[in-house]
DOPA-364347 format. One line per field, with one value per residue (C-alpha): residue in three letters; chain; x, y, z. Coordinates in Angstrom, 3 decimals. Last residue first. Example, Ala and Ser with C-alpha at 12.3 -4.5 7.8 and 13.67 -1.06 7.14 Angstrom:
rest <- [SER	ALA] .
kette <- [A	A] .
X <- [13.670	12.300] .
Y <- [-1.060	-4.500] .
Z <- [7.140	7.800] .
//
This chain:
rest <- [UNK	UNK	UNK	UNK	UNK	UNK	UNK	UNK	UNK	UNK	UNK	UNK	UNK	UNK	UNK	UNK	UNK	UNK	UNK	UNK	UNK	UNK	UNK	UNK	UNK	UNK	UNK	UNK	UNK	UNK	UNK	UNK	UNK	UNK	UNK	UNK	UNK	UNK	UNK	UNK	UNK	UNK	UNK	UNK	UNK	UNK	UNK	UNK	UNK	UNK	UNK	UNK	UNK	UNK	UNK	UNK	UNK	UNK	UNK	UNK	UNK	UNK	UNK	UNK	UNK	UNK	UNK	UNK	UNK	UNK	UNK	UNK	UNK	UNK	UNK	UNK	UNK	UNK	UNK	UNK	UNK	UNK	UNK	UNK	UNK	UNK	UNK	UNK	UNK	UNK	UNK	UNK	UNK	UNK	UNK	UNK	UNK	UNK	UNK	UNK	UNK	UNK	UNK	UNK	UNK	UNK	UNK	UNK	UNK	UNK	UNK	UNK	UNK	UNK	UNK	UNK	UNK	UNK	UNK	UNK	UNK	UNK	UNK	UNK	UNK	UNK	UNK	UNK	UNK	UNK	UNK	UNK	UNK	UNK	UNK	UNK	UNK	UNK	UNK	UNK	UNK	UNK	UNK	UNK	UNK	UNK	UNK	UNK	UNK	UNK	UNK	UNK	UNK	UNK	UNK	UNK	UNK	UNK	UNK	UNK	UNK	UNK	UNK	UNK	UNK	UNK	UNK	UNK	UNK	UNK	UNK	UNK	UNK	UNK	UNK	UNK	UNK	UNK	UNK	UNK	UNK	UNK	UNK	UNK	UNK	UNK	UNK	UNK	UNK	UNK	UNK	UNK	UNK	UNK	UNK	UNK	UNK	UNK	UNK	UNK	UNK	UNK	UNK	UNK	UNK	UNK	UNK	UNK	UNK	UNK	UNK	UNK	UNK	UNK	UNK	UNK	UNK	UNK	UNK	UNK	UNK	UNK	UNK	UNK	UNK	UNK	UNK	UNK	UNK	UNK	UNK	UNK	UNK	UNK	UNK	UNK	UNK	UNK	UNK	UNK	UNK	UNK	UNK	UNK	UNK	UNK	UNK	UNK	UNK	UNK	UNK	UNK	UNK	UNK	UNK	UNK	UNK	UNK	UNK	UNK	UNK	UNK	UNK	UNK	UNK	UNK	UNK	UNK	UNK	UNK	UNK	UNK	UNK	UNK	UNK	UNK	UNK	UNK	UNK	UNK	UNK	UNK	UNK	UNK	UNK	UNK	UNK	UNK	UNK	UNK	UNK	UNK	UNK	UNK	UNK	UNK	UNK	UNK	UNK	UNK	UNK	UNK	UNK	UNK	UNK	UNK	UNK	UNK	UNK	UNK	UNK	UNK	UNK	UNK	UNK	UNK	UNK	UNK	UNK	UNK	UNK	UNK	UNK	UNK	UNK	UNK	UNK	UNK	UNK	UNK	UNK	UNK	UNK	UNK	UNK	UNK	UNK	UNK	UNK	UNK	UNK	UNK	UNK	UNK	UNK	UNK	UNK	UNK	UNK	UNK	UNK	UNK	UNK	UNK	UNK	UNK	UNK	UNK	UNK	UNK	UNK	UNK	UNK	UNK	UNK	UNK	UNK	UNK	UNK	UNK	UNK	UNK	UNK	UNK	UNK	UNK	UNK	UNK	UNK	UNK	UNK	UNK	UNK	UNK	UNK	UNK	UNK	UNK	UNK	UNK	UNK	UNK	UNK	UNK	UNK	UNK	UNK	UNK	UNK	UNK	UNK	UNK	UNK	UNK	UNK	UNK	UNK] .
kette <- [A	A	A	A	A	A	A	A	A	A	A	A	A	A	A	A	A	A	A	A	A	A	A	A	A	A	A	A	A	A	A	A	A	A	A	A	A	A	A	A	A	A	A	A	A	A	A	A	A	A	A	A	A	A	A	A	A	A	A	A	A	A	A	A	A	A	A	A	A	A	A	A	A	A	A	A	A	A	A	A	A	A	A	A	A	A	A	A	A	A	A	A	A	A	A	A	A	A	A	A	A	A	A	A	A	A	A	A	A	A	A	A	A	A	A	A	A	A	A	A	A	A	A	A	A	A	A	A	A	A	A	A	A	A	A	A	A	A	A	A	A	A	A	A	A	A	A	A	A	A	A	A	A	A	A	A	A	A	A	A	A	A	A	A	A	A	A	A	A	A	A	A	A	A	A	A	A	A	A	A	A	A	A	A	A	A	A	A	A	A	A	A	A	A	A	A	A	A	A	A	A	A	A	A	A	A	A	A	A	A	A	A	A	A	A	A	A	A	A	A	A	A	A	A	A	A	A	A	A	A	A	A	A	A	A	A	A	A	A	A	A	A	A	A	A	A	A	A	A	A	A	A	A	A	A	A	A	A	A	A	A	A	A	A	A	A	A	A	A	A	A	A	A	A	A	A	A	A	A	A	A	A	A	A	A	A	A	A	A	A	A	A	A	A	A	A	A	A	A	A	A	A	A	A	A	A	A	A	A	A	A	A	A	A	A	A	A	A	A	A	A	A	A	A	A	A	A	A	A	A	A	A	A	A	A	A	A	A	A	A	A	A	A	A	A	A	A	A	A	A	A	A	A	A	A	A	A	A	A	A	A	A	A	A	A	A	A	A	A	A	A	A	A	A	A	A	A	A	A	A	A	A	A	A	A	A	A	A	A	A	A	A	A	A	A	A	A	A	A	A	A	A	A	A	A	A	A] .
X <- [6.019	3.446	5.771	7.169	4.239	3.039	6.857	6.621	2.968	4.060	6.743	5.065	2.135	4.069	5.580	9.723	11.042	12.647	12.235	15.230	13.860	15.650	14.113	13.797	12.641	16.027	15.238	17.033	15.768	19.268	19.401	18.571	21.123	23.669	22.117	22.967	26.811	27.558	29.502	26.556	25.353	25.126	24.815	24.209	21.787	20.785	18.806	18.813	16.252	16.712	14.390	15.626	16.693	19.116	18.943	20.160	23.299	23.601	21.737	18.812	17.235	13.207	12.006	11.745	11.828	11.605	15.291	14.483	11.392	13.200	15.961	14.209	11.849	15.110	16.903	13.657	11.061	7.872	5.672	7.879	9.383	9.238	12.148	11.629	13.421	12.890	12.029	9.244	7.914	5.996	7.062	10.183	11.270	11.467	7.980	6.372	9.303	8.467	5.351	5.834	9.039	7.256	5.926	1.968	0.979	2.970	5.118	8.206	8.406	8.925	6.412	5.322	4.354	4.185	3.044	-0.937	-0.424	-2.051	0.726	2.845	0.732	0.965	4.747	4.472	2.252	4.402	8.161	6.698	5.309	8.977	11.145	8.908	9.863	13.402	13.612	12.486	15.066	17.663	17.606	20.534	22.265	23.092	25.046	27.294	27.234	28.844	31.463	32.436	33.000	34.937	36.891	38.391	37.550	40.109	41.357	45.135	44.980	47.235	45.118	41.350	42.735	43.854	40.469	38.443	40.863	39.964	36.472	36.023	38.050	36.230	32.475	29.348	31.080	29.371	31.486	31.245	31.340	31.614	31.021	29.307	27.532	23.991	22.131	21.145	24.592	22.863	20.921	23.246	27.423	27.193	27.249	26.479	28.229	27.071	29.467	28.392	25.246	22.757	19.285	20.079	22.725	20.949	19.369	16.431	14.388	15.800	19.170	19.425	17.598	18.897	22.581	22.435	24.607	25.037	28.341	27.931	31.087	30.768	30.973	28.440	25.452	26.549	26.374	22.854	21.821	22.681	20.660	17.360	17.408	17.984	15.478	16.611	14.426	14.147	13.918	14.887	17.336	19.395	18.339	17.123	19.381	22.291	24.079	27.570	28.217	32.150	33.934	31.423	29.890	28.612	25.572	24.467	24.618	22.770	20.207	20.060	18.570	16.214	12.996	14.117	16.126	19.588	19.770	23.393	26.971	29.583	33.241	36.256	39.557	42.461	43.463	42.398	38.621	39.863	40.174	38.221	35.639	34.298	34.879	32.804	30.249	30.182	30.106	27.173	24.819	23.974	21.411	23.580	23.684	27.557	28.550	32.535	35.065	38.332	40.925	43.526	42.932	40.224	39.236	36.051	38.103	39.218	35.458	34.603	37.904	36.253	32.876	34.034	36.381	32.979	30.994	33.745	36.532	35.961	34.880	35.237	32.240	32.230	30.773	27.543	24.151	23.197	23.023	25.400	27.923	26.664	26.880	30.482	31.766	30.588	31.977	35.597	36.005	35.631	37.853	40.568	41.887	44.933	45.180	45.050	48.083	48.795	44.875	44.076	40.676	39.646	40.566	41.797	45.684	45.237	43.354	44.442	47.538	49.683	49.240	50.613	53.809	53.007	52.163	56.186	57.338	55.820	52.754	51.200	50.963	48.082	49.286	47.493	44.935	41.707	39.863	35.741	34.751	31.525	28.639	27.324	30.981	32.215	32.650	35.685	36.353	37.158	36.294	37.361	34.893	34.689	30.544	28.474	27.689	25.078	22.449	20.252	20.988	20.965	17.352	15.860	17.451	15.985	18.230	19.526	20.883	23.993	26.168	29.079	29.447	29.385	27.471] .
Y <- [-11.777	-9.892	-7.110	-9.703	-11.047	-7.370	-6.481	-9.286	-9.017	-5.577	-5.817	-8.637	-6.199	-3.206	-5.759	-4.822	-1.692	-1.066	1.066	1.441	1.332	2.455	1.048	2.885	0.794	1.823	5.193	7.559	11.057	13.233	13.928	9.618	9.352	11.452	10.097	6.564	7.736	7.852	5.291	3.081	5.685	3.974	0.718	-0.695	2.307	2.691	-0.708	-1.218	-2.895	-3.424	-3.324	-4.525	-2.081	-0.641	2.387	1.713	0.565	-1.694	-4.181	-6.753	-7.721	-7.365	-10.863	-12.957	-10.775	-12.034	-11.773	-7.894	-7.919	-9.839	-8.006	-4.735	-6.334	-7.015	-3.832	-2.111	0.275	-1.750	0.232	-0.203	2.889	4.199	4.862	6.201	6.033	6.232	9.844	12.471	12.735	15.506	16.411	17.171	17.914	21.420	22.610	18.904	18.547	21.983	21.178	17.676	19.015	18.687	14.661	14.834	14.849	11.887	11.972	13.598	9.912	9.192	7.013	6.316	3.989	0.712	-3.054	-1.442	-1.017	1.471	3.879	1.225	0.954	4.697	4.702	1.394	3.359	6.120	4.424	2.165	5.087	7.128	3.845	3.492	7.005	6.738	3.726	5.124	7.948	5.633	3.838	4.678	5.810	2.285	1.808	5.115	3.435	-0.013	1.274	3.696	0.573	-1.311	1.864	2.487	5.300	7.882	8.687	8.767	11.414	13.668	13.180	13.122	16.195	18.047	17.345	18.730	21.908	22.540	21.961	24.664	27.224	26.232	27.118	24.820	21.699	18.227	15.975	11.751	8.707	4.903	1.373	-0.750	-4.000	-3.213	-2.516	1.377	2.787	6.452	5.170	4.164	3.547	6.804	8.538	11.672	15.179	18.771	21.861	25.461	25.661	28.494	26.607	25.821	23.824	21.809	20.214	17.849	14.787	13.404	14.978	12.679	12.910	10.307	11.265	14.733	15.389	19.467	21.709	26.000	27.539	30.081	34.247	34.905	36.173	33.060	30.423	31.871	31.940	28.364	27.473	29.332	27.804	24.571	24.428	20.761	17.852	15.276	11.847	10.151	7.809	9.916	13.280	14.137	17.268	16.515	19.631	20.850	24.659	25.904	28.910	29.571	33.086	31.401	33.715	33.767	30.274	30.262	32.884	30.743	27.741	29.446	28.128	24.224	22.071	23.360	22.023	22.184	20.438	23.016	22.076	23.789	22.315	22.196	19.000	16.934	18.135	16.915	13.238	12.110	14.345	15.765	11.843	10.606	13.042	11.902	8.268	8.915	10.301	13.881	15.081	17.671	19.793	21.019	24.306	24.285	26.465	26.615	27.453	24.613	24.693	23.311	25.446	24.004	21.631	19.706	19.692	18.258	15.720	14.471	13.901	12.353	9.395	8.972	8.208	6.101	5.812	9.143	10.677	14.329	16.938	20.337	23.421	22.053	21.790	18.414	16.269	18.582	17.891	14.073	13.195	14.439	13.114	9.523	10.144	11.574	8.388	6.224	7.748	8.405	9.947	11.322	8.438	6.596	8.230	10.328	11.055	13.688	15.301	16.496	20.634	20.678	21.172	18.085	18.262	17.203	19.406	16.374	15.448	18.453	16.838	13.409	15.454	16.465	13.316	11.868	10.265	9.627	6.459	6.296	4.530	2.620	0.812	-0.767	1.433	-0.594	0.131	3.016	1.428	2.185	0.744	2.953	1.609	-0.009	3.546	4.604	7.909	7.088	6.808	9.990	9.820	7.120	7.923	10.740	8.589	7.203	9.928	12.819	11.603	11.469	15.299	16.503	16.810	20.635	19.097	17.654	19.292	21.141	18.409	15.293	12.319] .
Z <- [-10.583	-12.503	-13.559	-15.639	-17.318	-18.355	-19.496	-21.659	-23.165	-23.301	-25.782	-27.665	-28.227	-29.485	-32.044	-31.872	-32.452	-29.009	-25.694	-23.860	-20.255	-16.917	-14.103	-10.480	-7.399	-5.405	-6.168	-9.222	-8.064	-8.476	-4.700	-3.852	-6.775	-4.803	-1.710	-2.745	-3.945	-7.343	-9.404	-9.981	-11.911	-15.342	-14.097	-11.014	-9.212	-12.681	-13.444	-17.275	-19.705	-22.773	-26.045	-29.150	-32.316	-30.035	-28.532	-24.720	-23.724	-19.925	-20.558	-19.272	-22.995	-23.381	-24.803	-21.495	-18.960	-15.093	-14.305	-14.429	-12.718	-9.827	-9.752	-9.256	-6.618	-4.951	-5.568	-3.573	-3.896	-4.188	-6.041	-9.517	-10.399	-14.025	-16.742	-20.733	-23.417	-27.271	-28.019	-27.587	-30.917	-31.323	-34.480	-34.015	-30.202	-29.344	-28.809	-27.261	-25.316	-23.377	-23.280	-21.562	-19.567	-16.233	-17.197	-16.666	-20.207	-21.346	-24.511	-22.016	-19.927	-16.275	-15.056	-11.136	-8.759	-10.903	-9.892	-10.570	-13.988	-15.573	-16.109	-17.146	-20.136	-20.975	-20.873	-23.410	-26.186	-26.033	-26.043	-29.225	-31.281	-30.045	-30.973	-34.614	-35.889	-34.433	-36.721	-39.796	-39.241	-38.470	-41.585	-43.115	-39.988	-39.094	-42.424	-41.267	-38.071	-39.340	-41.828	-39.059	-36.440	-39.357	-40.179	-36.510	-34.626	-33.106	-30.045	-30.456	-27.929	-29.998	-33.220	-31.532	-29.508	-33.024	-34.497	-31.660	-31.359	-35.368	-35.016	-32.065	-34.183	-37.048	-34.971	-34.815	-33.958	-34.289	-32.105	-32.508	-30.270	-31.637	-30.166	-32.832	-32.970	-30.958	-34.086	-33.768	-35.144	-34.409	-32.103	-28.906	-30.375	-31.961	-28.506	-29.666	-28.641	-30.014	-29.499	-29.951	-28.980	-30.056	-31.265	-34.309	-32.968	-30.756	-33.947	-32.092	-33.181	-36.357	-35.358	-32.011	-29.458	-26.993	-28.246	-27.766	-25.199	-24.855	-25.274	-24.758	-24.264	-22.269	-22.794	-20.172	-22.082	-24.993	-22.321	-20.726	-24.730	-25.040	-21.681	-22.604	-26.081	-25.206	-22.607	-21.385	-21.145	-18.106	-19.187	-15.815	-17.094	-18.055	-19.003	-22.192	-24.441	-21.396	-20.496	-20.247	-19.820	-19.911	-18.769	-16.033	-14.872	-11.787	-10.999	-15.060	-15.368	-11.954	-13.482	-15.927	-15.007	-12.531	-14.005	-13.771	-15.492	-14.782	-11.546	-10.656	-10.263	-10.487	-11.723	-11.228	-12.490	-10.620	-12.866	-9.965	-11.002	-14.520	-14.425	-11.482	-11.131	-14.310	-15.925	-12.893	-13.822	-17.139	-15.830	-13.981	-17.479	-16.054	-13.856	-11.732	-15.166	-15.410	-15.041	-15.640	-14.473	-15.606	-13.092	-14.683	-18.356	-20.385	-23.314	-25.342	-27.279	-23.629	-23.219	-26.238	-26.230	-23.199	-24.264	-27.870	-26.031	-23.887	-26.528	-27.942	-30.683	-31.691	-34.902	-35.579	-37.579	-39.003	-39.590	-38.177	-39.058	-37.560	-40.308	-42.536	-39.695	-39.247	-43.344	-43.526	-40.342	-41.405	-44.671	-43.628	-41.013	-43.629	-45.633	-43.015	-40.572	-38.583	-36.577	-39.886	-41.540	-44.426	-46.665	-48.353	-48.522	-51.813	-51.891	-55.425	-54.022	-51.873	-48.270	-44.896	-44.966	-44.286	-47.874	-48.738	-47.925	-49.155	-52.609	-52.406	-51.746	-54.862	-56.036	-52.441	-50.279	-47.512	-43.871	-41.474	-44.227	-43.370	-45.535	-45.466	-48.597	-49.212	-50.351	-54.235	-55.284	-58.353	-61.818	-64.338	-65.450	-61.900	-60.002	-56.519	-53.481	-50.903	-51.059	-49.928	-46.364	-47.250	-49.290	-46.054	-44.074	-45.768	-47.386	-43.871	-43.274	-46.766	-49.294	-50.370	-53.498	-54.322	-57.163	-55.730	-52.451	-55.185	-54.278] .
//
């Protein structure tokens, strides 16, 4: 598909047709999926086109190709189809989700006196990045609730550099007022960056709503199948886009073809399977409800979860996502275990948006890194599960969780 003559495609049709561009106009016929560029280097006619090479574009404005760490065709496709996804001036690839968090915030300005407001409910290890590689930096970060009514008055107290939120919390599924957070950032002069990746663009466009840098762990939905490890920046400004793509080039940070060959195919049906994670995620929060092995449920589809309206106004059409967590009654690692080592189709792991379900237990996983009262603070217990709901039967998916819970 040619930029000049494609149509203003719906967002499911972006993604199922908007990996294929990039290819090369041959008489003998043009692939209908993108090949995988496995290539370091990129040859050019003559010295001089090497040179302009380095531009990233040739003289008609197709992008131009010198080195793999600077990018490559692969790369240019899936960044294509996730800036138009997301409505973005631009788009960079990183090796990881975590590769993509840090080059946001270096992006966003990092210098020694920065300040950064951080949501205290964030994924552990990016709280562990905020600590160990930048607080030592003389870096200032701030740690606060920024789910709640007074959100921005303690942007607005702090006057930070930087604001870094999560669009769902994980793993307890708390949802972010985008629009009262972006326009917090914007009152102060910050740079507004959010996590997207439990949303993603079929449910949420955090752009649209005032942010200036969006972040999604590829390797979770987007890629979907369990076989890819991948990160990716959706930048709402040039400036922004331009920093973004110099750190992935100095950091050598960027992703390699097979892993963009992989997500781009992921993406192709990720709207359908979004669709069946949320139908799936609903129907299982409202079984654990019932059962009498579980205290409590943490999911935005419910009624009684804090965000529920909130969810139910940002969040396309009322879906509320793929992930939910609950606490089982008995509040302790071993009752954890037990459930856990119990399952017989859902997958003990320690990803989440796959096409399978998984089930992961925080206080080992994703924040094992914090202390017990930070997670005791943050409202992960001992009896806390996190779980990734898949597209499986419905029925086979409780059946299992039913039997295990039983034990």
């Amino acid at each position: 598909m040619k930029e000049e003559t494609t149509p203003p495609w719906t967002l499911d049709t972006l993604l199922v047709h908007g990996g294929t561009g990039n290819q090369p106009t041959i008489d003998s016929g043009v692939p209908s999926v993108q090949p995988i560029y496995t290539s370091s280097t990129y040859l050019h006619a003559s010295t001089e086109a090497l040179e302009a090479a380095f531009s990233g574009t040739t003289a008609a404005g197709e992008p131009a190709y010198v080195y793999a760490r600077q990018g490559n065709p692969n790369a240019n496709a899936f960044e294509q189809v996730m800036a138009r996804a997301e409505g973005g001036v631009g788009a960079v690839a990183f090796g990881s989700g975590m590769a993509a968090i840090h080059a946001a915030l270096l992006a966003a300005g990092l210098a020694p006196g920065t300040k950064i407001v951080a949501s205290r409910d964030l994924y552990g290890a990016s709280i562990g990045l905020l600590r160990k590689m930048f607080v030592p930096m003389g870096i200032k970060v701030v740690l606060h609730n920024l789910h709640d009514e007074h959100a921005a008055d303690r942007i607005r107290q702090e006057v930070p550099d930087i604001v870094f939120v999560e669009s769902i919390s994980n793993p307890l599924v708390k949802v972010i007022d985008v629009d009262i957070i972006s326009a917090a950032a914007q009152e102060v002069g910050a740079v507004s960056i959010i996590d997207s990746t439990f949303t993603t663009p079929c449910l949420l466009r955090p752009i649209e709503h005032g942010f200036d840098l969006v972040i999604h762990s590829a390797t979770k939905y987007l890629g979907g199948h369990g076989d890819s490890t991948l990160g990716v920046v959706i930048s709402a400004k040039r400036a922004l886009l331009d920093q973004l793509r110099a750190a992935c080039t100095m950091m050598g940070a960027m992703a390699g073809p097979f892993e963009l060959y992989l997500v781009v195919r992921g993406l192709r049906t990720l709207s359908l399977r979004m669709q069946r994670h949320c139908v799936n995620a609903l129907q299982v929060a409202r079984f654990l409800q019932q059962h009498p092995a579980v205290e409590r449920v943490y999911y935005p589809g419910l009624p009684d979860h804090p965000q529920h309206e909130l969810a139910t106004r940002l969040l396309a059409c009322a879906q509320y996502g793929g992930l939910l967590s609950f606490e089982l009654k008995e509040q302790t690692r071993a009752a954890a275990f037990r459930f856990m080592d119990a399952l017989r189709l859902c997958l003990p792991a320690t990803t989440l948006g796959d096409t399978w379900t998984q089930v992961s237990y925080p206080p080992i996983s994703s924040h094992r890194d914090l202390t017990a009262s930070e997670r005791q603070n943050m409202g992960i217990t001992d009896g806390c599960i996190r779980l990734s709901v898949g597209i499986e039967d419905i029925g086979d998916i409780i059946r299992d969780l039913d039997q295990a819970l039983g034990r």
